[in-house]
C-alpha positions in Angstrom: 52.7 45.5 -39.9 51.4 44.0 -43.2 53.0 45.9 -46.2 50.1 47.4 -48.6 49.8 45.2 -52.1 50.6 46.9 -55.0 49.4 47.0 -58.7 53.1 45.6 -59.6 51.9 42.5 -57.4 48.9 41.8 -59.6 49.4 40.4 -62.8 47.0 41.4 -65.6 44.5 39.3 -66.8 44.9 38.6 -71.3 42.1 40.3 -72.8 41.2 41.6 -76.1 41.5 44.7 -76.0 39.6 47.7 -77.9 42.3 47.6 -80.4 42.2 44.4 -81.7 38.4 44.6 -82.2 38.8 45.9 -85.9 40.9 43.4 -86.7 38.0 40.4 -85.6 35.5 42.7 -87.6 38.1 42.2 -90.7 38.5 38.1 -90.2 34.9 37.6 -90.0 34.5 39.5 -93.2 37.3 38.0 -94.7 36.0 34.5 -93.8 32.4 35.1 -95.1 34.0 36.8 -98.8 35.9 33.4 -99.2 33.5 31.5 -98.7 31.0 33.5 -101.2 28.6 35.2 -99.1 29.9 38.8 -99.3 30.9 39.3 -103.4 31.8 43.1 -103.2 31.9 45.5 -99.9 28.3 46.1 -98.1 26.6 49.7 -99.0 26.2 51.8 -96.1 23.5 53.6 -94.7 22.2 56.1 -92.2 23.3 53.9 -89.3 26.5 52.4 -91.0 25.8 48.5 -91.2 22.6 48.3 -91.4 22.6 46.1 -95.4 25.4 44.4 -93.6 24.8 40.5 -93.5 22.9 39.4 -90.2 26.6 37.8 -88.9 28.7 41.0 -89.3 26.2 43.4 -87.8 25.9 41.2 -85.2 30.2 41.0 -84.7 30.0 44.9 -84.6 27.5 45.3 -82.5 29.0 42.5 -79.7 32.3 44.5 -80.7 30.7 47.9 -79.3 28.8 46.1 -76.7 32.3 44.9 -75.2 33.9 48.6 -75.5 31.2 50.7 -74.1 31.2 48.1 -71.1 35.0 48.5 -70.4 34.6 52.6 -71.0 31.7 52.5 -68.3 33.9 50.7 -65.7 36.7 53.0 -66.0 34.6 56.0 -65.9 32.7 54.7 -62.9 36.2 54.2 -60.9 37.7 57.7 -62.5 34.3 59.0 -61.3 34.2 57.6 -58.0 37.6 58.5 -57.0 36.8 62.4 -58.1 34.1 62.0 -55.4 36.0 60.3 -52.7 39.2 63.2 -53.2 36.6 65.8 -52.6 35.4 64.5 -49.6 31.5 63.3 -50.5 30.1 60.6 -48.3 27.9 58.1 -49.9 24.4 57.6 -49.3 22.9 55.0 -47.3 21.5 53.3 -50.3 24.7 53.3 -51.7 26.1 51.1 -48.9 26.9 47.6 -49.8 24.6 44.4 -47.7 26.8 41.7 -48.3 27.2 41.4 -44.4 27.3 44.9 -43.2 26.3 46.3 -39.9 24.4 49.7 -40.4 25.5 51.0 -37.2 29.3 49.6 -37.4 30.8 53.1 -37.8 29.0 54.5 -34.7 30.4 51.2 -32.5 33.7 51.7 -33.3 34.1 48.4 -34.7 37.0 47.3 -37.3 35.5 47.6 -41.4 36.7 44.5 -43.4 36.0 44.0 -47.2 36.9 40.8 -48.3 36.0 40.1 -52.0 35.1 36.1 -51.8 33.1 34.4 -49.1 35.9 32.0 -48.0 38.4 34.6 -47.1 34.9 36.4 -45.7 33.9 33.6 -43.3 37.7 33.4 -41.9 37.4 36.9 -41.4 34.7 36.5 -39.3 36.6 33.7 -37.6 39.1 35.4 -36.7 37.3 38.8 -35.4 33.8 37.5 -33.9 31.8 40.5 -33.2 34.7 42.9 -33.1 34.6 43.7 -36.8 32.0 44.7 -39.5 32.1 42.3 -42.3 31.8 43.1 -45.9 31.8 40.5 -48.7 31.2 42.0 -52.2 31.0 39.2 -54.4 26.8 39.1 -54.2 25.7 35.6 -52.7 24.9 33.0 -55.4 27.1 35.2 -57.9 29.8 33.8 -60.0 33.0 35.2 -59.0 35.3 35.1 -62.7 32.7 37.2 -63.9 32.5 39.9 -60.9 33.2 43.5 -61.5 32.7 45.8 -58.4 29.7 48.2 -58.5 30.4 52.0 -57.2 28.5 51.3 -53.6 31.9 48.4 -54.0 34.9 50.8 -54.4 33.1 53.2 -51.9 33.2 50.3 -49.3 37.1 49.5 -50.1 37.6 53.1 -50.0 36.1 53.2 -45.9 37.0 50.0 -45.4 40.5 49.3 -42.5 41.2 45.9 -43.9 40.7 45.1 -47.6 41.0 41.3 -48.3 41.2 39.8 -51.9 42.8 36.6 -53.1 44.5 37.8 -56.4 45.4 36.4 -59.7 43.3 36.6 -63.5 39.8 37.0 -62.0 40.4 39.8 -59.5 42.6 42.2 -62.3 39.7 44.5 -61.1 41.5 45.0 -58.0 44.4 46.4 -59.7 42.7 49.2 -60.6 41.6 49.9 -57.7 45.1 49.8 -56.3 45.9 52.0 -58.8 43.2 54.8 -58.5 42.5 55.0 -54.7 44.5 55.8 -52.3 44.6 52.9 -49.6 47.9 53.7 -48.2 46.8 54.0 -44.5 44.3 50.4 -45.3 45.6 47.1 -44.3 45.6 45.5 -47.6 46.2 42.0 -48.2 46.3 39.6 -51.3 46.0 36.3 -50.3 48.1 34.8 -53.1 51.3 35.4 -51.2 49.9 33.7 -47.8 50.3 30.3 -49.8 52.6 28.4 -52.1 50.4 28.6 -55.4 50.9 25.8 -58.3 50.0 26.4 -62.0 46.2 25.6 -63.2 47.3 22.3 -65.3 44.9 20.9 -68.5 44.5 16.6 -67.4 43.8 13.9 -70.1 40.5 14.9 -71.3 40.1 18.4 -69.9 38.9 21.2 -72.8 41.7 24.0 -72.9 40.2 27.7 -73.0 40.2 29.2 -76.3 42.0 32.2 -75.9 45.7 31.8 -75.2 47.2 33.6 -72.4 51.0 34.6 -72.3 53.2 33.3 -68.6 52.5 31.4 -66.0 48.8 30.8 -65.1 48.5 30.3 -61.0 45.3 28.6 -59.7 43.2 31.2 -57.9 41.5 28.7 -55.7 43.8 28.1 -53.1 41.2 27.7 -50.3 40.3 24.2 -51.0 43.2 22.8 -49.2 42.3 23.5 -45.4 46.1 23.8 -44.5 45.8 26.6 -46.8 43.1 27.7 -45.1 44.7 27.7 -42.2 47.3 29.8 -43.9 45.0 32.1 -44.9 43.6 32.9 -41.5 46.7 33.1 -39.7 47.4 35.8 -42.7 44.4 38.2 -42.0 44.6 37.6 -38.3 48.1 39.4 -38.8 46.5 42.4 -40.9 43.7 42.5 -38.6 45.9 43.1 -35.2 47.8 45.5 -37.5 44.2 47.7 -38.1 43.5 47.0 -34.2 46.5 46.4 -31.8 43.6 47.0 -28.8 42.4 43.6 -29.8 44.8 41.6 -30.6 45.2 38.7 -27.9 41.2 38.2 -29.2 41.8 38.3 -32.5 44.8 35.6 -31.6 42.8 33.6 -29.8 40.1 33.2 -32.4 42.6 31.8 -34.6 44.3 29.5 -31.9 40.6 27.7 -32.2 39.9 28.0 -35.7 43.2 26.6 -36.3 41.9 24.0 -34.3 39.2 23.2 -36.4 40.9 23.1 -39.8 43.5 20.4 -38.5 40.9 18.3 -37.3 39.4 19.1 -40.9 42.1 17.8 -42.3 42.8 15.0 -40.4 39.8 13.8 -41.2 40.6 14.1 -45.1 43.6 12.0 -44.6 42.0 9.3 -42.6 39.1 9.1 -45.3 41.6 9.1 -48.4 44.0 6.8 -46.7 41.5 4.1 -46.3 39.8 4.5 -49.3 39.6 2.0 -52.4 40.2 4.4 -55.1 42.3 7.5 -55.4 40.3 9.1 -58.4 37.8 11.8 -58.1 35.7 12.5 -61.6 34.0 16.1 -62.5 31.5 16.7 -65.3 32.0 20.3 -64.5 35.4 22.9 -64.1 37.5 21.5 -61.3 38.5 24.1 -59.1 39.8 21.4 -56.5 43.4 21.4 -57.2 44.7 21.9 -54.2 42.8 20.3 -52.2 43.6 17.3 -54.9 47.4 17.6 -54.8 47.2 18.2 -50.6 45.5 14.3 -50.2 47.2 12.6 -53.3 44.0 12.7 -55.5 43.8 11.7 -59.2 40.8 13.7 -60.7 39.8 14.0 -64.5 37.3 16.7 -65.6 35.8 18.8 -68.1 37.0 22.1 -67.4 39.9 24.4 -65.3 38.7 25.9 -62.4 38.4 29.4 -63.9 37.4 28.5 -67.5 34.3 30.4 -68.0 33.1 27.7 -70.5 30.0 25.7 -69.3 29.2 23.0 -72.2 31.6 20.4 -73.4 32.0 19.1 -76.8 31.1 15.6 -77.2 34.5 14.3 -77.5 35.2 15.5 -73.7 31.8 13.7 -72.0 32.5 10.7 -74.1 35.8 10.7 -72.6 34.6 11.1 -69.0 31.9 8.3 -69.8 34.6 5.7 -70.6 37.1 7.1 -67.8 34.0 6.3 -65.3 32.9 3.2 -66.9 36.4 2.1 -67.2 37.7 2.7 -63.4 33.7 1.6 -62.1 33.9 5.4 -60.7 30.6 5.2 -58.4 30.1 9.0 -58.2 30.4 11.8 -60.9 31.0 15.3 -59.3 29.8 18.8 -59.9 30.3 22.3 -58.3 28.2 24.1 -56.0 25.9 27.4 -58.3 26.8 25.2 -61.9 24.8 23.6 -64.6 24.6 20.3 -63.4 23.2 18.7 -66.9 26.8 17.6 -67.7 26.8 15.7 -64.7 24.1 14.3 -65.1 24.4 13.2 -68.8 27.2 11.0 -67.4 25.7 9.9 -64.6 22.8 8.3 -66.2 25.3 6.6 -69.0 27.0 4.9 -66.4 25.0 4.7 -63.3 27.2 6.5 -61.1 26.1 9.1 -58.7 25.8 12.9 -59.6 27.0 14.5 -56.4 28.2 18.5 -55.4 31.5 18.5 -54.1 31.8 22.0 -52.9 34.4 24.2 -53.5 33.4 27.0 -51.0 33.8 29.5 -54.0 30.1 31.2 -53.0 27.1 30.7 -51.5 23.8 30.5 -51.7 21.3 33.6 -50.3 19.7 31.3 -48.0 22.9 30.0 -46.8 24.4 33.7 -46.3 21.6 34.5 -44.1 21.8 31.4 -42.3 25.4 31.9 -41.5 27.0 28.8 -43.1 30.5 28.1 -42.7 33.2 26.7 -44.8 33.8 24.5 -41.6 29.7 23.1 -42.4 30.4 23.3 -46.4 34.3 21.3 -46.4 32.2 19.1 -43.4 29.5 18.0 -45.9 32.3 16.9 -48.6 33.9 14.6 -45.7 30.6 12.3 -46.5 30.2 12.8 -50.1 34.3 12.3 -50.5 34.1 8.9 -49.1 31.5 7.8 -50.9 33.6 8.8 -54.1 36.4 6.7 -52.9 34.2 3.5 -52.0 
């Protein structure tokens, strides 16, 4: 049986926190006195900034913006698990529809929360129509971003198997950990189903402004499909652990699925053994380093795979211009749900292709409904892979 995760496993993202807000209220002031445009202290008035130049009451009010959003989310969770200890039941509008069967309680069948769609679809994999299946991260969403709503914590709270992958982006799940009580929940962070490798900054690649302290692990460990497969044989295990009834199904879901991912990546190796080039170019974040390092691929890009930055300076695209002009790159790749205007401003500079390698990070609406897999999304980047490597 699959040990519960604990907020000691979950290393907290590096934020600013409320504290230091004063002190970036102080440097922009002292950066406009020196340069002349505040001579003596600003007079107050009723609402305390309002003679203030434009820039400074426009620091203070981002400054407030930023606390009262961080107060609201820990009031919601304080809130929400007042409710839950005294036993209220949410509403049906409260109820989450990223997947979720209405009448899944009155079946009997297992509840699994998973926060992203890959971890989601090998969910579904692994349990068919044995389970009720709840992804939270919104379809089309962008998942660094994501905070959980209340209808969210509710669903974790109900949930039998809760399924997240860990690391910077999901420090939301910590306190979660920490402020419901999911000790008789399988819970499982992914992180530790894999060996994880350090996001890296290439030749070329823009570093984030804000420095974090330690070891930074790359979140996106799904790429690889022998991670996948990982991944899969991982929440089959917590899932036979939530429903020992159904286990030899659950185990022979995975048998298959398993299946499918080695002839997945099988077909990988062929394409990148045979291929004229070993270099793969992103005008875009590159969230593609393990699937990189598992085929021996050389890839320049823009951005990290979590930076939250979306427009390069002109040093970086002039960089991936001549890196593409220089190597006669024939495609230039982008991300599924991204701007694609960097991409494109490179393409037409040097003729290659713009093209979505996809990363199977989220999907589309249309595609949610549809029911597409990461078996039909990894399929697709077979074709547009080895046309990269022509």
């Amino acid at each position: 049986m699959i040990a519960p995760i604990t907020a000691a496993s979950i290393r907290p993202r590096q934020r600013h926190s409320i504290a230091n807000m004063p002190r970036l209220k102080n440097s922009l002031r002292n950066i406009i006195i020196l340069e002349g445009t505040l001579k003596d202290p600003p007079r107050k008035t009723h609402d305390g900034f309002s003679e203030l130049p434009r820039i400074e009451r426009d620091a203070r009010f981002i400054a407030q913006h930023l606390i009262m959003k961080k107060i609201l989310s820990i009031i919601s969770i304080l809130l929400l698990v007042c409710i839950m200890g005294s036993g209220c039941n949410a509403s049906d509008s409260e109820q989450p529809a990223n997947g979720a069967e209405s009448d899944a309680a009155a079946d009997g069948k297992l509840k699994i929360v998973s926060t992203l769609y890959a971890p989601y679809d090998f969910a579904r994999a692994v349990t068919g129509d044995r389970a009720e299946l709840t992804m939270l991260l919104p379809p089309a969403a962008e998942s660094h971003s994501f905070e959980p709503t209340p209808s969210d914590i509710i669903a974790i709270q109900n949930c039998d198997v809760f399924i997240y992958i860990g690391g910077e982006s999901e420090e939301w799940v910590e306190r979660i950990l920490e402020s419901v009580d999911l000790s008789s929940k399988q819970v499982l962070s992914l992180m530790d189903s894999v060996s994880l490798v350090e996001e890296e900054i290439v030749e070329g690649m823009e570093e984030e402004d804000e420095e974090e302290e330690g070891e930074a692990y790359d979140e996106h460990i799904w790429t690889s499909p022998i991670n996948a497969g990982y991944m899969t044989t991982a929440i089959c295990d917590a899932v036979k652990a939530a429903d020992p009834a159904n286990a030899e199904f659950y185990d022979q879901n995975t048998r298959a699925y398993l299946e499918k991912l080695t002839e997945l990546d099988a077909h990988f190796r062929s394409i990148v053994a045979s291929a004229a080039r070993k270099t793969i170019v992103f005008g875009d974040r590159f969230p593609f380093r393990y699937f990189a390092d598992e085929y021996g691929l050389d890839y320049y890009a823009a951005f990290p795979g979590c930076s939250t930055e979306t427009e390069a300076s002109a040093a970086t695209v002039a960089f991936l211009i001549d890196k593409v002009n220089d190597e006669k790159i024939p495609v230039i790749f982008h991300i599924e749900l991204a701007n694609e205007d960097m991409a494109n401003t490179i393409a037409e500079a040097t003729g290659a292709k713009p093209l979505l390698l996809h990363s199977c990070h989220n999907i589309t609406r249309d595609e949610f409904v549809g029911g597409v897999t990461y078996l039909d999304l990894m399929s697709r980047n077979l074709d547009t892979l080895r046309e990269a490597l022509m």
